[in-house]
N, C-alpha and C positions, 0 to 999 in steps of 0.2 A: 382691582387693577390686574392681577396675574389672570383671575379669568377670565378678562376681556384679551388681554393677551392667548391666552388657550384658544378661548374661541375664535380670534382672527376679529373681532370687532375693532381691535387697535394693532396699528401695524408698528413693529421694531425699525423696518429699513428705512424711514427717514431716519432716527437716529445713529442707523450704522453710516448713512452717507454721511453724515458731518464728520463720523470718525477717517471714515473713507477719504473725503476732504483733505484733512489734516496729514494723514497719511502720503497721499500725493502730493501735498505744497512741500513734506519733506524731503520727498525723494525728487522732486526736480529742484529743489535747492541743493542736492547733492548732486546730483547731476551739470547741476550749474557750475559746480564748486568743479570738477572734473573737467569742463570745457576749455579749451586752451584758447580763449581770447573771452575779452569783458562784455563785448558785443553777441556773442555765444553765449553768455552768461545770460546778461536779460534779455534774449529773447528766449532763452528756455524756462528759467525760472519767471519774468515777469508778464512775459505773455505766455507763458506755458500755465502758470496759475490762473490767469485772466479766463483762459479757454478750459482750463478745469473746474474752476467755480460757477462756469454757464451749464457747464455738463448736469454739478452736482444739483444748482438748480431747475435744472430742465426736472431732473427725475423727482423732487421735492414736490415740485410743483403736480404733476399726477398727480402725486398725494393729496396735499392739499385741494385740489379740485375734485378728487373723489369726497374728501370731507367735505367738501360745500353742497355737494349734490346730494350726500345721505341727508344735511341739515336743515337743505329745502325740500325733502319728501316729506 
């Protein structure tokens, strides 16, 4: 496993976006918590997530599309 890691055969940044992920649903939920009205609040935190979680899947998905295409060569 670590050598496929060295070599670049298995990529780390899908599993940092999940961290990545996680990271940002906490900071707009602070950021929510900061907003001076409840309507402020979920549009930052519930569609701020909504549009962060499409982000984090957009770039997962490269990945996973690169893995589909080494598995059908």
């Amino acid at each position: 496993m670590v050598r496929e890691w060295l070599t670049f055969k298995r990529f780390v940044t899908p599993a940092v976006i999940q961290v990545v992920f996680w990271v940002g649903v906490v900071a707009l939920f602070i950021v929510g918590l900061v907003s001076k009205s409840g309507w402020q609040f979920f549009l930052i935190f519930f569609v701020g997530s909504f549009v962060w979680r499409l982000v984090c899947e957009l770039d997962i998905l490269f990945f996973r599309i690169y893995d589909e295409l080494k598995r059908i060569q």
